[in-house]
C-alpha positions in Angstrom: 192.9 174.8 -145.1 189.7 174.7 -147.1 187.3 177.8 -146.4 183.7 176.4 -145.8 181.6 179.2 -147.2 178.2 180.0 -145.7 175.9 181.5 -148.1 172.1 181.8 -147.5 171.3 181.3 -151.0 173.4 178.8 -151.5 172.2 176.6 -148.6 168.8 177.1 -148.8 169.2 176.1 -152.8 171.3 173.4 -151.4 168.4 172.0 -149.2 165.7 172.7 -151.1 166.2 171.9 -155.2 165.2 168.8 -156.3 165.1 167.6 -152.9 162.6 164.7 -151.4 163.4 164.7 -147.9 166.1 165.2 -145.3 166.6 163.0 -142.5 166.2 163.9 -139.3 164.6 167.2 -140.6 166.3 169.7 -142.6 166.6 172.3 -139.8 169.2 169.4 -138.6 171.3 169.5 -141.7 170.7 173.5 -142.7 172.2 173.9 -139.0 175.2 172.0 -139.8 176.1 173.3 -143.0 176.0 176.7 -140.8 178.4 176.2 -138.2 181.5 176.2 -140.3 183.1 172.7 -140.2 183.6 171.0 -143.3 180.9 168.1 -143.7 182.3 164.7 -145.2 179.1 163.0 -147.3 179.1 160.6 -150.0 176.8 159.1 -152.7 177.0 155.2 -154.2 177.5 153.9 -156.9 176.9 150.3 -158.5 178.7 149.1 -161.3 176.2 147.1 -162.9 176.8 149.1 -166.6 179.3 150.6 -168.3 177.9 153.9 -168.4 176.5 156.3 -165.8 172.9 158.0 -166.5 170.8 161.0 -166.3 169.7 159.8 -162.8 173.0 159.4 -161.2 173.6 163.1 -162.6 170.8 163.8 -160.3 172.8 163.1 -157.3 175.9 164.1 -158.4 174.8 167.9 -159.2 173.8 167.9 -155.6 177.0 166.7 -154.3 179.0 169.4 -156.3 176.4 171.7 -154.6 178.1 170.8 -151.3 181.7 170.5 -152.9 181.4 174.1 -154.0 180.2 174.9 -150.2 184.2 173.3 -149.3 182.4 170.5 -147.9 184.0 166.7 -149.1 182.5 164.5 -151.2 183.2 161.0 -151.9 182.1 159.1 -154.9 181.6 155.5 -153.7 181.8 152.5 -155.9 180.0 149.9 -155.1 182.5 147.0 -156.5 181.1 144.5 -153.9 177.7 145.7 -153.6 177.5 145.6 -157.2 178.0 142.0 -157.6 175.1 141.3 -156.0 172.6 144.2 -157.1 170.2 146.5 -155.1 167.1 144.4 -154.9 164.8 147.6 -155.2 162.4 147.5 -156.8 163.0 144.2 -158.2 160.2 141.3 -158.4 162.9 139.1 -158.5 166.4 138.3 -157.4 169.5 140.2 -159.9 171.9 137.9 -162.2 175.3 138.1 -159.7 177.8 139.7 -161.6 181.8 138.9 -161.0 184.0 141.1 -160.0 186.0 141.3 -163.4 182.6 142.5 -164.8 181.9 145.2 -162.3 185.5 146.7 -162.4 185.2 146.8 -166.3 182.1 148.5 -165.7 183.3 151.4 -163.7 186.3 151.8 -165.7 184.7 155.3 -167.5 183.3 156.2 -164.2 185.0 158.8 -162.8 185.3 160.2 -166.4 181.8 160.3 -166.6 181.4 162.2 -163.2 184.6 164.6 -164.5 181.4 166.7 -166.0 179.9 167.5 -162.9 181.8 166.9 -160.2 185.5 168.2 -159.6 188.2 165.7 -159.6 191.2 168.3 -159.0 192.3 170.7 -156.7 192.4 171.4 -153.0 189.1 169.8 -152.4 189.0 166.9 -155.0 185.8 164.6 -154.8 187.7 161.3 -154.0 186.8 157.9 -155.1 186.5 155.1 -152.8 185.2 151.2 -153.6 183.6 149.6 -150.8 185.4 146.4 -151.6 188.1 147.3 -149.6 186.4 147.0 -146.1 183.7 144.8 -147.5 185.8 142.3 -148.9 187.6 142.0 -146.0 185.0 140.6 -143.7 185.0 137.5 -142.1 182.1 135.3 -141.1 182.5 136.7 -136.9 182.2 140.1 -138.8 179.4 138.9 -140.8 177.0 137.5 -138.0 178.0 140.6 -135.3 176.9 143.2 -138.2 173.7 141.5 -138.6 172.9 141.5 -135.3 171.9 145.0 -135.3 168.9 144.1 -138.1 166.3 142.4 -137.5 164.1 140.5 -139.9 160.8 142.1 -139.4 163.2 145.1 -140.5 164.0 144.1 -143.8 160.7 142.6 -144.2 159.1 146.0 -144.3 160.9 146.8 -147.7 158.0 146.9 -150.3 159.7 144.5 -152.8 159.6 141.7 -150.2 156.6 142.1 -149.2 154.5 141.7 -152.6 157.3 139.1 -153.6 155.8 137.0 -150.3 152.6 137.8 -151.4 153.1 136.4 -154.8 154.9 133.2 -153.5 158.0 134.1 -154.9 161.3 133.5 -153.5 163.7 135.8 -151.2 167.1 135.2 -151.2 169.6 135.7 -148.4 171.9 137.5 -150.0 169.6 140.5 -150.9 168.2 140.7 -147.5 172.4 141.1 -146.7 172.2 144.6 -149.9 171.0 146.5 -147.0 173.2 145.7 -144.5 176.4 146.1 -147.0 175.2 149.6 -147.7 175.0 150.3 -144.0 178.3 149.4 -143.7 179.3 151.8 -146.0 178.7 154.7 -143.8 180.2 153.3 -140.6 183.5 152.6 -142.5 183.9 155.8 -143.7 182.8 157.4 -140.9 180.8 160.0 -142.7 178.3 163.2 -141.6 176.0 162.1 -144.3 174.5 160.6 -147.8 172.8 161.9 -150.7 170.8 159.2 -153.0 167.8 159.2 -154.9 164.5 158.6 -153.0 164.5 154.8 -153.8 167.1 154.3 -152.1 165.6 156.0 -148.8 165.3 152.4 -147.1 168.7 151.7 -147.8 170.5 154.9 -146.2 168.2 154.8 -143.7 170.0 151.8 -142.7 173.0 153.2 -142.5 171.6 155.9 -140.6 170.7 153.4 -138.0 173.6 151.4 -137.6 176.0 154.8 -137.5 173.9 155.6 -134.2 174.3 152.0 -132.8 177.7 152.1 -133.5 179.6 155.4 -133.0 176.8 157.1 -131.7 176.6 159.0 -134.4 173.7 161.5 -135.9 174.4 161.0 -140.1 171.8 162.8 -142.1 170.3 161.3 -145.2 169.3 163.7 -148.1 167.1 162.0 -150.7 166.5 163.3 -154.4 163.5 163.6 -156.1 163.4 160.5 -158.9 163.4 161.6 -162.5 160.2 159.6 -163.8 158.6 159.2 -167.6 154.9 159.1 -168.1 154.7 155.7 -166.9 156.4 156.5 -163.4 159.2 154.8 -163.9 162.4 156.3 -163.2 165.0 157.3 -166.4 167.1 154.7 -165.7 169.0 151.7 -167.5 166.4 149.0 -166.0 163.5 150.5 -167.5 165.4 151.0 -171.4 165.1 154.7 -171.1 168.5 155.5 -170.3 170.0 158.8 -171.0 173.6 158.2 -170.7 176.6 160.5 -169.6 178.6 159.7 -172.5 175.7 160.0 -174.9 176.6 161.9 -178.0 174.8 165.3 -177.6 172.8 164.8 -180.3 171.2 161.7 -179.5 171.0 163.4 -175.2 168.9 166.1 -177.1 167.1 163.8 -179.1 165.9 161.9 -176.2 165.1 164.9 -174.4 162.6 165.8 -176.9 161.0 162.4 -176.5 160.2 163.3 -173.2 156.0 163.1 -171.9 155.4 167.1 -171.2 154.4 166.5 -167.7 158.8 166.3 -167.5 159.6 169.3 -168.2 159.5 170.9 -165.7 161.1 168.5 -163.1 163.5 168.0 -166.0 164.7 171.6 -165.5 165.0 171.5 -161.7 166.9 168.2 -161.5 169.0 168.2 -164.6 169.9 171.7 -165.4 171.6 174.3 -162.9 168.7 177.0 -164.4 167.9 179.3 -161.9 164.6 178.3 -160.0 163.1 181.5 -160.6 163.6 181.0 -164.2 161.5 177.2 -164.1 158.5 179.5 -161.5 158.2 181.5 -165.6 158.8 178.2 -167.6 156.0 176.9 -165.9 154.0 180.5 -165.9 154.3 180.6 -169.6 152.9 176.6 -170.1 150.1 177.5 -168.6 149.9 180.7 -170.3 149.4 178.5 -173.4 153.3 178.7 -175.0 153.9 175.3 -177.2 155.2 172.9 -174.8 157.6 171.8 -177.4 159.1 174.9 -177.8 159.8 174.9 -174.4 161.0 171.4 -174.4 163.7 172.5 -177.2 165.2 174.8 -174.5 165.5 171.9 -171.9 166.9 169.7 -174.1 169.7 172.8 -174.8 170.1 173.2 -171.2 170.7 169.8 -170.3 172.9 169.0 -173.1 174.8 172.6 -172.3 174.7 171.3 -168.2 176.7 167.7 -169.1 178.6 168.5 -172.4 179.0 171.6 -172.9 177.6 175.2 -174.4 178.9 173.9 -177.8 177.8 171.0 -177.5 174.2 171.9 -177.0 174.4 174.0 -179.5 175.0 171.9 -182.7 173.0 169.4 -181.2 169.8 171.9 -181.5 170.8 172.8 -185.1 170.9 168.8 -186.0 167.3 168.2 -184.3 166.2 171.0 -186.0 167.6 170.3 -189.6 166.7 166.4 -189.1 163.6 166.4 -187.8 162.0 169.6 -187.0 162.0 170.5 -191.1 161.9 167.1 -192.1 159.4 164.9 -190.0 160.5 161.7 -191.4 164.0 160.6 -191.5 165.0 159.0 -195.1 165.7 155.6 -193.7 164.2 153.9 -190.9 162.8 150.3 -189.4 160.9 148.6 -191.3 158.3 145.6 -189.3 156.1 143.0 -190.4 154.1 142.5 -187.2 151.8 139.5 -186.8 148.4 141.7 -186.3 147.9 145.2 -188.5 146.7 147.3 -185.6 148.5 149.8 -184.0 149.2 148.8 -180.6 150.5 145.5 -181.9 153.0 147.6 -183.9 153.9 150.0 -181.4 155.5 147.2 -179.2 156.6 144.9 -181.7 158.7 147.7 -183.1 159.9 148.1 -179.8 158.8 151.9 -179.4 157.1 151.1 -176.4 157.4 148.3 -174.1 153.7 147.1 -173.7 150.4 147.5 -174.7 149.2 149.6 -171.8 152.3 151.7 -172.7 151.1 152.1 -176.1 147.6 153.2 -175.0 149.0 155.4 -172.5 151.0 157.1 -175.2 148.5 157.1 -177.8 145.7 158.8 -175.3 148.5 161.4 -175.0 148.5 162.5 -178.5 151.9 161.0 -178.6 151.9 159.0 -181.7 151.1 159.7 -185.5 150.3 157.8 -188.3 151.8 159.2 -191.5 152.5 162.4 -190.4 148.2 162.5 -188.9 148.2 162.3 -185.1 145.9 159.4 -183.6 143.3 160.4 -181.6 142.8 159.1 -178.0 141.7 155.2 -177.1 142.3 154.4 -181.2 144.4 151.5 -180.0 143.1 149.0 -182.7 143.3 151.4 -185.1 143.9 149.5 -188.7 147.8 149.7 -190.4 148.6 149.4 -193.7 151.6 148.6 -195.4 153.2 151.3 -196.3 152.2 153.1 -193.2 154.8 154.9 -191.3 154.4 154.8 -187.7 155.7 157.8 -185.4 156.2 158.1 -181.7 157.3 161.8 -180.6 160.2 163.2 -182.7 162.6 160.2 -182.9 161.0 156.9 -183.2 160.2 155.6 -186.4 158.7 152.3 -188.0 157.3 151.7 -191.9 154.9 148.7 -191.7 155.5 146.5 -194.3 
């Protein structure tokens, strides 16, 4: 029998790092993880890419939090879900994927997940795909399970809203995402999900239809959202992706990339550093130590959390040697934009993704002109060819 081990620190770690919210109240859910009982919980997954991402890690280091309690965790793929895409946050409706494409998606999954989660043993995080209940649903099941919803209900979801606004359309089937999700829970009968705080709505859902249902009190435990300077979360929509099967070199590089104001939400949601070490990270950045110093240590600590000691390690010697003592890397880019002024060439190189990106990061101090940083609102500042364009430490461009 698996021994559910109660440990202050542990739980109040548990319930508090990198933690949003907990539904009903996390008294509720501290309470439970007291009383001795093993807790089944479960996060999901789409398959809508290959590869899984810094944010998923997210969720996943708090589910191993609760594996290493003896509580069991299922990693749920969404192999039906995923077909039709989570509408949040979208202004418009997902391209449908088949389900040959989602299965080839998922294939490196659980491979992926193999560095933070624990696949073996006694208490083995198991992997479930929700096509196997969802998939077997017939159109009586259909129109009973969305009698408990109500369309005012899914109306309230902010995406909807603005898309009314904007007299775009709403499909059908994404008002049904929600109600798939739901679904989830009440076939696996479990005690609880983690997800990331986008997805409140959604397991909120489930929430409600456990109670309607089997009478049933799940609690919801939402993440904090790992966001760049933009507020957009680190995530394969947005083209910032930090993958799980990045080479540790390029998962350091990125990291070093990364706005200051990350660092140290960075540390609490992607490295399994003490918190009391982050209370003196963030003492000493206010004490005036070189943010990017400190940034070189996250960037070891996340590379160390994911791949390996090792791993981190030669990945800080090659940032160092290639870019740290070298600021320009011999071969890069090259663009001929179609206006010499540096916002123009900022998103034409693809460095950033708009023009309002561009000024954002120029206004940071974010982006150098031959090796001269630019100062703040020089958006129209002249290029000439020849000029080498930098953004942070890995994003090149020679105008020609």
């Amino acid at each position: 029998m698996i021994k559910i081990i109660i440990d202050d620190s542990k739980i109040k770690e548990l319930l508090e790092r990198g933690v949003e919210n907990i539904y009903p109240k996390k008294e509720f859910l501290g309470a439970r993880l007291n009383d001795g009982k093993q807790l089944t919980l479960y996060t999901g997954y789409d398959p809508t890419a290959p590869t899984l991402h810094i944010g998923h890690a997210i969720t996943m280091m708090k589910l191993r939090q609760f594996q290493d309690l003896g509580h069991k965790v299922i990693m749920l793929i969404g192999d039906f879900t995923g077909m039709i895409g989570d509408p949040t946050d979208k202004s418009s409706a997902r391209v449908q994927l088949t389900h040959e494409q989602v299965l080839k998606n998922c294939k490196n999954y659980q491979k992926q997940a193999g560095t933070i989660l624990n696949f073996e043993g006694e208490n083995s995080v198991e992997v479930k795909y929700n096509g196997e209940w969802l998939g077997k649903m017939n159109f009586a099941d259909i129109l009973n399970l969305t009698s408990h919803f109500t369309v005012d209900r899914l109306m309230e979801r902010d995406m909807f809203a603005k898309r009314k606004e904007e007299n775009k359309p709403i499909f059908l089937h994404e008002f049904m995402y929600p109600v798939m999700q739901a679904y989830d829970s009440v076939a696996m009968n479990v005690d609880g999900e983690v997800g990331g705080n986008d997805q409140t709505y959604n397991m909120l859902a489930g929430r409600d239809l456990m109670k309607n249902l089997k009478n049933k009190e799940k609690f919801v435990l939402t993440t904090k959202l790992l966001v760049d300077s933009a507020g957009k979360k680190m995530g394969k929509s947005e083209g910032n992706m930090i993958a799980l099967d990045d080479s540790p070199e390029d998962m350091f590089g990125k990291v070093m990339s990364w706005t200051d104001n990350m660092i140290l939400k960075g540390f609490e949601l992607c490295t399994k550093l003490p918190m009391t070490e982050i209370a003196q990270v963030e003492v000493d950045m206010k004490g005036g130590t070189n943010p990017r110093d400190i940034k070189l240590r996250l960037a070891g600590e996340i590379v160390k959390t994911f791949l390996g000691e090792s791993a981190a390690q030669k990945a800080q010697e090659y940032f160092i040697t290639t870019f740290s003592k070298k600021e320009q890397p011999d071969e890069m880019p090259e663009l001929t934009p179609s206006l010499y002024e540096l916002a123009t060439v900022l998103v034409e190189a693809n460095i950033c993704k708009s023009k309002s990106e561009a000024r954002q990061v120029i206004d940071q101090g974010g982006v150098k002109i031959n090796e001269i940083k630019v100062d703040a609102k020089d958006y129209l500042h002249i290029i000439n060819s020849g000029d080498v364009i930098q953004k942070g430490a890995r994003w090149f461009v020679k105008v020609i």
